[in-house]
SEKE-728461 format. One record per residue: residue number from 1; residue in one letter; x, y, z of N, C-alpha, C in turn. Coordinates in Angstrom, 1 decimal. Layout:
BEGIN
@resi = NUM | resn = a | neast = X | nnorth = Y | nup = Z | caeast = X | canorth = Y | caup = Z | ceast = X | cnorth = Y | cup = Z $
...
# end
This chain:
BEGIN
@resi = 1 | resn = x | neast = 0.8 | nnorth = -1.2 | nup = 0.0 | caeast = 0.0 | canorth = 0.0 | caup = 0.0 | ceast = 0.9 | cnorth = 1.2 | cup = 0.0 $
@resi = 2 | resn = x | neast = 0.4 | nnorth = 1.9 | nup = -0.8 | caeast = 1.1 | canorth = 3.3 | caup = -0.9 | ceast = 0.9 | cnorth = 4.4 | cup = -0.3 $
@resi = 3 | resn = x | neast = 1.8 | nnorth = 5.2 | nup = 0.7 | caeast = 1.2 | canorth = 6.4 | caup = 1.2 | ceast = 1.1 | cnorth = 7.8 | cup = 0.3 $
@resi = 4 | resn = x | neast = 0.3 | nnorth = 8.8 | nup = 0.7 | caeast = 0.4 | canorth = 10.1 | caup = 0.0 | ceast = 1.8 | cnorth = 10.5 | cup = 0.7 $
@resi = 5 | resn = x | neast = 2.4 | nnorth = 11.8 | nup = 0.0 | caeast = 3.5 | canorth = 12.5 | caup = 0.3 | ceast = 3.4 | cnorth = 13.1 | cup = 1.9 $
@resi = 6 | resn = x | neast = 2.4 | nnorth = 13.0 | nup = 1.8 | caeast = 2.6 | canorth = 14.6 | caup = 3.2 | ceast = 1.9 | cnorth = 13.5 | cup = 4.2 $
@resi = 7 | resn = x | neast = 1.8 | nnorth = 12.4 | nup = 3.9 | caeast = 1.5 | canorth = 11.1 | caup = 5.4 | ceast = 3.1 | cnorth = 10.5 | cup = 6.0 $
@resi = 8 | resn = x | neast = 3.5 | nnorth = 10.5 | nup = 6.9 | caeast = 4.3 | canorth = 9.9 | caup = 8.0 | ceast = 4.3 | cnorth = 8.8 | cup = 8.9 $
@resi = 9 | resn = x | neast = 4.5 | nnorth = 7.8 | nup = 9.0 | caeast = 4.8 | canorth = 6.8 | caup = 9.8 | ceast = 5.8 | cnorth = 7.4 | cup = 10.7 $
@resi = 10 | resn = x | neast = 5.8 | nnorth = 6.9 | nup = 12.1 | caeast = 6.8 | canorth = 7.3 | caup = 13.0 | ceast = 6.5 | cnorth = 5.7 | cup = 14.2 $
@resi = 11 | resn = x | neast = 8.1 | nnorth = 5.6 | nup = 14.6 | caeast = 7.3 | canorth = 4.3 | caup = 15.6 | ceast = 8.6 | cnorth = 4.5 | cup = 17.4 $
@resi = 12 | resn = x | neast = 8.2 | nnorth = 4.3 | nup = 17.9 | caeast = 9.6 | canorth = 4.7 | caup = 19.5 | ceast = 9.5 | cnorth = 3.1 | cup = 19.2 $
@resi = 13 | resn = x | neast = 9.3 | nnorth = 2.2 | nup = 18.6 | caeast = 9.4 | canorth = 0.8 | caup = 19.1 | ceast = 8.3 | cnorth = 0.4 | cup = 19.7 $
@resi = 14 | resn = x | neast = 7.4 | nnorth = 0.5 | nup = 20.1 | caeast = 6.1 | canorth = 0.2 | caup = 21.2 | ceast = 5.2 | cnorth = 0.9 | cup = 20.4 $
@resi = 15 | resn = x | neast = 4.6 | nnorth = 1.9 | nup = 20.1 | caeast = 3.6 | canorth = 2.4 | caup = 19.1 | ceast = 3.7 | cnorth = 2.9 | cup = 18.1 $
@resi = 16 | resn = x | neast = 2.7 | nnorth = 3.1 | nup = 17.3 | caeast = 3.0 | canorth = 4.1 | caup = 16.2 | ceast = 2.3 | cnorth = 4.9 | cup = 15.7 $
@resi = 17 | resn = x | neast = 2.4 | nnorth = 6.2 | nup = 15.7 | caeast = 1.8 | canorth = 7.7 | caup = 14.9 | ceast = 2.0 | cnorth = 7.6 | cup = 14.2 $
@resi = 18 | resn = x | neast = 0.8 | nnorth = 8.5 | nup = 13.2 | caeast = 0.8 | canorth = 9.3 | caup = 11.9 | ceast = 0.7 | cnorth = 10.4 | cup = 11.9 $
@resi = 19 | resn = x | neast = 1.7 | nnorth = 10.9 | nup = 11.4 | caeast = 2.0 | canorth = 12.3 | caup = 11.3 | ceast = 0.7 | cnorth = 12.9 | cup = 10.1 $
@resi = 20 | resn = x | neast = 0.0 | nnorth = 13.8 | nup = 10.2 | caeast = -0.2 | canorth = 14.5 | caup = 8.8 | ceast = -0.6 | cnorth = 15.7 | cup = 8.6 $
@resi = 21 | resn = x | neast = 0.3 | nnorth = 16.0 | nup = 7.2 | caeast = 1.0 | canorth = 17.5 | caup = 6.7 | ceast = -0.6 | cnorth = 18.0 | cup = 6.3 $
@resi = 22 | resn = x | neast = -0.7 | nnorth = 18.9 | nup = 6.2 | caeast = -1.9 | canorth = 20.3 | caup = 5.6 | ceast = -1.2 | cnorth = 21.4 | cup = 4.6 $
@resi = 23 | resn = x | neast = -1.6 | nnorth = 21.6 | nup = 3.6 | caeast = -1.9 | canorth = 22.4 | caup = 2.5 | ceast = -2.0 | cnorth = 23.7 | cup = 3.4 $
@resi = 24 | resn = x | neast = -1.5 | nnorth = 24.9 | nup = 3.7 | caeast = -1.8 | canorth = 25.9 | caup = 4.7 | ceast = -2.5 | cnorth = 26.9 | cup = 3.7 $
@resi = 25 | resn = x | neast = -2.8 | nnorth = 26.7 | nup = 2.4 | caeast = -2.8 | canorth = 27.7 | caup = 1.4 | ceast = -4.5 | cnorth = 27.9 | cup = 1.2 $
@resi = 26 | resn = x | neast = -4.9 | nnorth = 28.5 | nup = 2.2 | caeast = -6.5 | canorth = 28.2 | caup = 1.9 | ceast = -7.0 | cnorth = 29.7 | cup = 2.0 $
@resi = 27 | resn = x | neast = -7.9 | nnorth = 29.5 | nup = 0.6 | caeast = -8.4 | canorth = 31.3 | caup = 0.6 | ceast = -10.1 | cnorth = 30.8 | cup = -0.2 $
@resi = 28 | resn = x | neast = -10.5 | nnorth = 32.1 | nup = -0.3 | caeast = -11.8 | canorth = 32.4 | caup = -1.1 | ceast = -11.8 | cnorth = 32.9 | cup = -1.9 $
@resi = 29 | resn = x | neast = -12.2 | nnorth = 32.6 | nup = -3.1 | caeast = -12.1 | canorth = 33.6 | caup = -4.3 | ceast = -13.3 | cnorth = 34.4 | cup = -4.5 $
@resi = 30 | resn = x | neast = -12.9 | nnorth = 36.0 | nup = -4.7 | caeast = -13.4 | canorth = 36.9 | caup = -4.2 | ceast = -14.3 | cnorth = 36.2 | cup = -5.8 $
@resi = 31 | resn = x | neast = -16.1 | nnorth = 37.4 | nup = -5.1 | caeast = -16.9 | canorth = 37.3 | caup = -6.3 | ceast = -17.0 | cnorth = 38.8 | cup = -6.7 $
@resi = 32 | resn = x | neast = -17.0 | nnorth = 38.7 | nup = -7.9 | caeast = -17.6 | canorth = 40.1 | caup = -8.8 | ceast = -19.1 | cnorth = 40.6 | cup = -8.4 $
@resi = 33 | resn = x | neast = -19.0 | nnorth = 41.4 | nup = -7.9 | caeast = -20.0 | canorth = 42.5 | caup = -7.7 | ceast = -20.6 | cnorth = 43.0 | cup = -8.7 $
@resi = 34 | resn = x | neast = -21.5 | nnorth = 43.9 | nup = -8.3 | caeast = -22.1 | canorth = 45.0 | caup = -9.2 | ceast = -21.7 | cnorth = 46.4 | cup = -9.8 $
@resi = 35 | resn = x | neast = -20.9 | nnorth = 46.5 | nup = -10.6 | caeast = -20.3 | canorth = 48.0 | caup = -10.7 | ceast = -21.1 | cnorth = 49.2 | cup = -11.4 $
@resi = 36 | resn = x | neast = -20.8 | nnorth = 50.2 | nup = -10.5 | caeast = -21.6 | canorth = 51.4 | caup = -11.3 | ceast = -22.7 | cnorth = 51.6 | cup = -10.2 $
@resi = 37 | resn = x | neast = -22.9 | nnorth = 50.9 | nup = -9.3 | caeast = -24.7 | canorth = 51.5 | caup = -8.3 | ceast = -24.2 | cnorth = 52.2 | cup = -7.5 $
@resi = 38 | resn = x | neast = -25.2 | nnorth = 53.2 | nup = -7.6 | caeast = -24.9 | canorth = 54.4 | caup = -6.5 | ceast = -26.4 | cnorth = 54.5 | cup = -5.7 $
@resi = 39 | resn = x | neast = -25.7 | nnorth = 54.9 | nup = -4.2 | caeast = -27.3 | canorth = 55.0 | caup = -3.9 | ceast = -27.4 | cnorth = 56.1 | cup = -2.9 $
@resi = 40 | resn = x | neast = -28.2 | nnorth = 57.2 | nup = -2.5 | caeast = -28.7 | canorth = 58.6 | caup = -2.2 | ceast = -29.8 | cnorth = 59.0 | cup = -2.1 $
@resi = 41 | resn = x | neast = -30.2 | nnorth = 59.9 | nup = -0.7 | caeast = -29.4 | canorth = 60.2 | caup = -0.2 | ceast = -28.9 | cnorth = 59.1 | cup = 0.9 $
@resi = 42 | resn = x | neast = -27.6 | nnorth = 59.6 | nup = 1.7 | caeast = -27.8 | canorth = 58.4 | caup = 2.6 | ceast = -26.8 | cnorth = 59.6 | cup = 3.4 $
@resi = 43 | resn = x | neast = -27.2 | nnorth = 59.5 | nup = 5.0 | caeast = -28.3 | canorth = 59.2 | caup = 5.6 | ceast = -30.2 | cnorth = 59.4 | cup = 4.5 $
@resi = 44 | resn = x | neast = -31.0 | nnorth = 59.2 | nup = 5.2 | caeast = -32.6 | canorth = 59.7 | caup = 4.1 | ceast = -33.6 | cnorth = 59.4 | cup = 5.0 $
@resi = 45 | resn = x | neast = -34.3 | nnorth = 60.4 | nup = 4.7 | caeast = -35.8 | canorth = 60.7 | caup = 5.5 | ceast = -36.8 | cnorth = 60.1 | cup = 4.7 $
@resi = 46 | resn = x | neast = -36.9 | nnorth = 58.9 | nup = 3.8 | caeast = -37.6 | canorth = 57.8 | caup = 3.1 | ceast = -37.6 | cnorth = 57.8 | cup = 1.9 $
@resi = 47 | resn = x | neast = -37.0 | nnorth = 58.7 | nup = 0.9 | caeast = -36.9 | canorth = 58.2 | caup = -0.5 | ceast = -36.1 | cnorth = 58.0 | cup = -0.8 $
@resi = 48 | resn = x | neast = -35.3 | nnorth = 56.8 | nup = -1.2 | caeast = -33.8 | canorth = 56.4 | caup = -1.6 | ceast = -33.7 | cnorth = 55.9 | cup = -2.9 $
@resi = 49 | resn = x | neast = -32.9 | nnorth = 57.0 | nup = -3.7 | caeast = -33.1 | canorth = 56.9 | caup = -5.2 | ceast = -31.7 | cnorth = 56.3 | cup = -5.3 $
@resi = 50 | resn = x | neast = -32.0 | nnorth = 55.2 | nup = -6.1 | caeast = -30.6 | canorth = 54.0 | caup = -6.6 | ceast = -30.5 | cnorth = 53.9 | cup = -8.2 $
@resi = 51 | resn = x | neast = -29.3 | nnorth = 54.2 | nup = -8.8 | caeast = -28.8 | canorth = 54.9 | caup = -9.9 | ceast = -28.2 | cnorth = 53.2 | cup = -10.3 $
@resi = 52 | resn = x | neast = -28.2 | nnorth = 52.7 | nup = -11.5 | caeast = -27.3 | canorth = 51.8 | caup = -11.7 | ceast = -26.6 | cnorth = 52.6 | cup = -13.5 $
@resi = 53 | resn = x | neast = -25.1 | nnorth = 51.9 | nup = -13.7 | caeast = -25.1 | canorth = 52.3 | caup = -15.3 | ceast = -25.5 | cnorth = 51.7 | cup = -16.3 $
@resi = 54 | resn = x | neast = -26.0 | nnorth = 50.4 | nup = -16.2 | caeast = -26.8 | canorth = 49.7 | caup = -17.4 | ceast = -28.3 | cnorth = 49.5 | cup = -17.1 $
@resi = 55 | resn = x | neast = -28.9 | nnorth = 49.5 | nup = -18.3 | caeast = -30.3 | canorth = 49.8 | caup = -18.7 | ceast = -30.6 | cnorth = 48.3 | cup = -18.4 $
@resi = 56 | resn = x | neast = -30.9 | nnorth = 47.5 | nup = -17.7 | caeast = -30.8 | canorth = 45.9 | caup = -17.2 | ceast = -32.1 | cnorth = 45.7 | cup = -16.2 $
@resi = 57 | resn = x | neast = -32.7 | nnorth = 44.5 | nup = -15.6 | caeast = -33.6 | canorth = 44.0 | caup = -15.3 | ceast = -33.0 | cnorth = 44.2 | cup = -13.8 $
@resi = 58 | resn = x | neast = -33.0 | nnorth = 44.7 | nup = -12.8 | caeast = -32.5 | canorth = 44.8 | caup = -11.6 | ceast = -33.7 | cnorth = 44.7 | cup = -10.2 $
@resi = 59 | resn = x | neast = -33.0 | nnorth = 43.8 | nup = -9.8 | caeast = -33.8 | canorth = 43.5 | caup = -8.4 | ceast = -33.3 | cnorth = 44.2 | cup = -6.8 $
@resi = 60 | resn = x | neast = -34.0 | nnorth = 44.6 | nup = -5.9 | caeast = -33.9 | canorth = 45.5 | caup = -4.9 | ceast = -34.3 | cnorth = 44.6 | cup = -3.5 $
@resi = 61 | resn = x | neast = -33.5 | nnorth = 44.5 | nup = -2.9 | caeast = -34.0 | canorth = 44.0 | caup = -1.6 | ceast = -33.3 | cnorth = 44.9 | cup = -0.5 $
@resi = 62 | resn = x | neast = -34.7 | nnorth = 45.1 | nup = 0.9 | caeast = -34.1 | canorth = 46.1 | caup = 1.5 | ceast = -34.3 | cnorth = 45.2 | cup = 3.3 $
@resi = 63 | resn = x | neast = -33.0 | nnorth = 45.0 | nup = 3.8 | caeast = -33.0 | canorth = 44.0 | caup = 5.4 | ceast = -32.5 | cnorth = 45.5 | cup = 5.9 $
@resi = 64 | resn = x | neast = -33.5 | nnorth = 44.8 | nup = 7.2 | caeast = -33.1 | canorth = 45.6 | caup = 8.5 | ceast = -32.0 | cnorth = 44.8 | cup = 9.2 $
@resi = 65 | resn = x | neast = -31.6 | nnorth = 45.5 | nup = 10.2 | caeast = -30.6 | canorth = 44.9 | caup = 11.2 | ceast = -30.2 | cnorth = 43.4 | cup = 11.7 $
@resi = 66 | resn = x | neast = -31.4 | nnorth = 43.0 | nup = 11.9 | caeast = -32.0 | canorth = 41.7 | caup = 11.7 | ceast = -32.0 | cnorth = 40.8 | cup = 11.2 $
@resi = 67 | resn = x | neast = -32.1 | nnorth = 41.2 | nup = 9.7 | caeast = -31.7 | canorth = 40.2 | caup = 9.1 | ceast = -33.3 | cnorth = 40.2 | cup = 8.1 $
@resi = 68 | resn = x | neast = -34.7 | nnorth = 40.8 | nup = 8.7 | caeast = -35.8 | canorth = 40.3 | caup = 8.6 | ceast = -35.9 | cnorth = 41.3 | cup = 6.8 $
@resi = 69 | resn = x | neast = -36.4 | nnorth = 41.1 | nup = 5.9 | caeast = -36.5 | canorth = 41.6 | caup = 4.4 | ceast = -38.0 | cnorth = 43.0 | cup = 4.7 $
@resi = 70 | resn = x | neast = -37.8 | nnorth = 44.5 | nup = 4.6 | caeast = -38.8 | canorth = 44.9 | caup = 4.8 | ceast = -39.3 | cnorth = 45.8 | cup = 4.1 $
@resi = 71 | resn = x | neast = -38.7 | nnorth = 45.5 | nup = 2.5 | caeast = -39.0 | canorth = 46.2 | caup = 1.0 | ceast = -38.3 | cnorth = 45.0 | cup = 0.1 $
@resi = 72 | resn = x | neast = -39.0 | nnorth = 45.0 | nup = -1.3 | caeast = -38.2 | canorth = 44.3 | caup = -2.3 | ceast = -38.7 | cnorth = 45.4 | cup = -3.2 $
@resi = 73 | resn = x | neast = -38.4 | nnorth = 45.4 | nup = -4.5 | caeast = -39.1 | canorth = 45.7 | caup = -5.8 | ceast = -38.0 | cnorth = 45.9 | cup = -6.8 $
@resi = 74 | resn = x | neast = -38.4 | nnorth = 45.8 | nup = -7.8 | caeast = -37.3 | canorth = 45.2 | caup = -9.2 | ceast = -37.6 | cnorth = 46.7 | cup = -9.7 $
@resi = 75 | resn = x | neast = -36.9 | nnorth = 46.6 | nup = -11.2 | caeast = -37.1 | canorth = 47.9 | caup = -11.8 | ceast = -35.9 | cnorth = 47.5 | cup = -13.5 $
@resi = 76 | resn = x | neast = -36.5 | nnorth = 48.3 | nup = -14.4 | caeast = -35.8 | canorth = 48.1 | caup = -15.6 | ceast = -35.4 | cnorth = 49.0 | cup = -15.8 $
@resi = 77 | resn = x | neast = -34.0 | nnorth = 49.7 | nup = -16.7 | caeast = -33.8 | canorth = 51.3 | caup = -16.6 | ceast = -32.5 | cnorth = 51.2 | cup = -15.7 $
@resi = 78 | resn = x | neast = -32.1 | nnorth = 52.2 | nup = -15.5 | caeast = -30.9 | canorth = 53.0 | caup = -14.6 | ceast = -31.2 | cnorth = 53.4 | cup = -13.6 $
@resi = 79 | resn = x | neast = -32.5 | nnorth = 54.1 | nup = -13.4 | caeast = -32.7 | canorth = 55.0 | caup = -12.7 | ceast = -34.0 | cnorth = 54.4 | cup = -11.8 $
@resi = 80 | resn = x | neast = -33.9 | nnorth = 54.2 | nup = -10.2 | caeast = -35.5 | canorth = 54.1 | caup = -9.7 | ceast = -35.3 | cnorth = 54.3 | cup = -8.2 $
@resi = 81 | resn = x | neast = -36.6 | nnorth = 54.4 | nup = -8.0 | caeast = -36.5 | canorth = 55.3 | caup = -6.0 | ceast = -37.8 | cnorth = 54.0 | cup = -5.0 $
@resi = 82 | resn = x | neast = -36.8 | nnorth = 53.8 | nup = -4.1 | caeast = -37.9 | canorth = 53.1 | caup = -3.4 | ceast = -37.7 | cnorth = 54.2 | cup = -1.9 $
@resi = 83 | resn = x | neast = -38.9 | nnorth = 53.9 | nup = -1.1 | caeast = -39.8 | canorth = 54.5 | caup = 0.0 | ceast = -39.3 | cnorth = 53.8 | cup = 1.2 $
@resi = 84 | resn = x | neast = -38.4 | nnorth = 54.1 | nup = 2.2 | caeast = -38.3 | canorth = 53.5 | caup = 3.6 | ceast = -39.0 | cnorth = 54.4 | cup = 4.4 $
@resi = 85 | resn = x | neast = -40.0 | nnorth = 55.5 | nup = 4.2 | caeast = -40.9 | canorth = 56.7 | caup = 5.3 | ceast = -41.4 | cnorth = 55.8 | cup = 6.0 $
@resi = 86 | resn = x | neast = -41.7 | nnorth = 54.6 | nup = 5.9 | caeast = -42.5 | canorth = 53.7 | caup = 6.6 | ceast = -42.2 | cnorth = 52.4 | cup = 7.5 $
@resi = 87 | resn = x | neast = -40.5 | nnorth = 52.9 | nup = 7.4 | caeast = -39.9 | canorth = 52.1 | caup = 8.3 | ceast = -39.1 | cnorth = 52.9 | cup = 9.4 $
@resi = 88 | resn = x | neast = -38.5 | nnorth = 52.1 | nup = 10.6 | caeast = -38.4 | canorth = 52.5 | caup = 11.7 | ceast = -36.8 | cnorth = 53.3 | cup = 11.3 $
@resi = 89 | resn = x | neast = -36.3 | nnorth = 54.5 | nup = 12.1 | caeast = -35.1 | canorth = 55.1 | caup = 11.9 | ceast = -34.1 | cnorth = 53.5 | cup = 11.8 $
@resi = 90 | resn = x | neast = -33.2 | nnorth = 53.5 | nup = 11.4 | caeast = -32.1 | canorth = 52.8 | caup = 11.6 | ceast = -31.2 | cnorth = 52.8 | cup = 10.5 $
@resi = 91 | resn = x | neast = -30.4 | nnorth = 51.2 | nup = 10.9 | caeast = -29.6 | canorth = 50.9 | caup = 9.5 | ceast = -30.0 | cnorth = 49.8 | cup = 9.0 $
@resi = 92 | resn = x | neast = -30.2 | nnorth = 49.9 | nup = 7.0 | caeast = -30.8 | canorth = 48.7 | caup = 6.2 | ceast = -29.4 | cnorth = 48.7 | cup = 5.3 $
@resi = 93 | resn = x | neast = -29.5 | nnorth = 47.6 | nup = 5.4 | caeast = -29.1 | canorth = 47.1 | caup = 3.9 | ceast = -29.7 | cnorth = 46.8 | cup = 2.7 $
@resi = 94 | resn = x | neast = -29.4 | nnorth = 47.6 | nup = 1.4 | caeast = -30.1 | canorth = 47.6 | caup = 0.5 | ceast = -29.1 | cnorth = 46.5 | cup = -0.8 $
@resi = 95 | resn = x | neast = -29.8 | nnorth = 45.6 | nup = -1.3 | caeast = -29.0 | canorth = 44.6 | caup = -2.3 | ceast = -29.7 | cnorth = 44.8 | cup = -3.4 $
@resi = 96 | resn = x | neast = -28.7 | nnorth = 45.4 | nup = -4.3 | caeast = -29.1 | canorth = 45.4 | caup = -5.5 | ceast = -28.5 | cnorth = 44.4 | cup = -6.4 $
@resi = 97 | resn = x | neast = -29.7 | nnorth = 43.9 | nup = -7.7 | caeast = -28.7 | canorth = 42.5 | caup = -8.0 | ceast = -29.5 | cnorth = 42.5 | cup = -9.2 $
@resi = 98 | resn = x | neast = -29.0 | nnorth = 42.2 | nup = -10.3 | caeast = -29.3 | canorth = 41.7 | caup = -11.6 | ceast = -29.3 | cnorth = 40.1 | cup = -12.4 $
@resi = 99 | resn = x | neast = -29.4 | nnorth = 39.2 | nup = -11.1 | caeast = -29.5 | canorth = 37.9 | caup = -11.3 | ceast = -28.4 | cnorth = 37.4 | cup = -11.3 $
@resi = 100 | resn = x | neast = -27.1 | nnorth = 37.8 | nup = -11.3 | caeast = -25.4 | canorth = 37.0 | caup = -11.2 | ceast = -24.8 | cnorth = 37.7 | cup = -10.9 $
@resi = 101 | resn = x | neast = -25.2 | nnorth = 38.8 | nup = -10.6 | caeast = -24.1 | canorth = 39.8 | caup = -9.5 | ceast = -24.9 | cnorth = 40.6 | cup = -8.9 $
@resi = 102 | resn = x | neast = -24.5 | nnorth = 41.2 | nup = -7.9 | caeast = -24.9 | canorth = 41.8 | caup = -7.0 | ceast = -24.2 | cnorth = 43.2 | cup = -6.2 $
@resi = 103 | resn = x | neast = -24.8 | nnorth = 44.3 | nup = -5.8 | caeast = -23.6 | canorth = 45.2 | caup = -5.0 | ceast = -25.0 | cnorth = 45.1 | cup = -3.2 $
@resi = 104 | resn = x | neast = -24.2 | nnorth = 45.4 | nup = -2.7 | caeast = -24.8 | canorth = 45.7 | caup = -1.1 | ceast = -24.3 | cnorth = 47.0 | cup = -0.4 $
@resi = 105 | resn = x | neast = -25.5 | nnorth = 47.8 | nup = -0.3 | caeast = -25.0 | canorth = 49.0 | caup = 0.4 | ceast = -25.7 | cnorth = 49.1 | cup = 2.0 $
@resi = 106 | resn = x | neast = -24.7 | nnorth = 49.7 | nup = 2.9 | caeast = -25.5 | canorth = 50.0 | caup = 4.1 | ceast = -26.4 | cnorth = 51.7 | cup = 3.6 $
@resi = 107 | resn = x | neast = -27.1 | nnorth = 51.7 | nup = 4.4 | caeast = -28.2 | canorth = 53.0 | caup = 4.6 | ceast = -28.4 | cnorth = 53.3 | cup = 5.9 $
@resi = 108 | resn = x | neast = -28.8 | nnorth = 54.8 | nup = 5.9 | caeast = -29.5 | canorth = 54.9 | caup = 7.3 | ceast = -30.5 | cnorth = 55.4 | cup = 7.0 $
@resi = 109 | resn = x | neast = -31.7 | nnorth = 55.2 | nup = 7.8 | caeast = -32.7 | canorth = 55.8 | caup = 7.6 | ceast = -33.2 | cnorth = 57.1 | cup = 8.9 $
@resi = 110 | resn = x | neast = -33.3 | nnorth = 58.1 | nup = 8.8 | caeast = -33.3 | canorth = 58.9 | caup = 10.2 | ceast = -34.4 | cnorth = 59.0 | cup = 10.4 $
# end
């Protein structure tokens, strides 16, 4: 039987370990975002107008702190405004996304 490279046998005579080696090289490959969304005003007293640069099918989702979803709505075009007047002061996060990418902005709402 054959070992891999980075497996070890070791013995004092009476028992015996296995040593084994680890690959330390461990990462995440960053994902592509959304480029070009801008979003204003921020801080905002409930209308938050979100600018993208292509004319594309774009979806909007707005979490509170929480985590809990307490706006969505899509829009085609560059240019559209959704309404937080009806939610509590705080900070949301707003996700904008066009089906394979995505950008995430914090907000405040005063």
């Amino acid at each position: 039987m054959t070992q891999p490279d980075n497996v070890c046998n070791y013995s004092n005579g009476n028992a015996w370990a296995i040593r084994l080696g680890a690959d330390p090289s461990i990462g995440i490959n960053e994902v592509a975002g959304l480029p070009g969304v801008s979003i204003y005003p921020n801080p905002t007293t409930g209308v938050l107008h979100i600018n993208t640069t292509k004319a594309e099918a774009t979806m909007v989702e707005v979490r509170n702190m929480l985590g809990a979803v307490v706006k969505t709505g899509s829009f085609n075009g560059t240019m559209n405004t959704i309404d937080l007047a009806g939610n509590a002061a705080g900070l949301y996060t707003v996700r904008i996304g066009n089906g394979t990418n995505y950008a995430v902005k914090l907000v405040m709402r005063q």
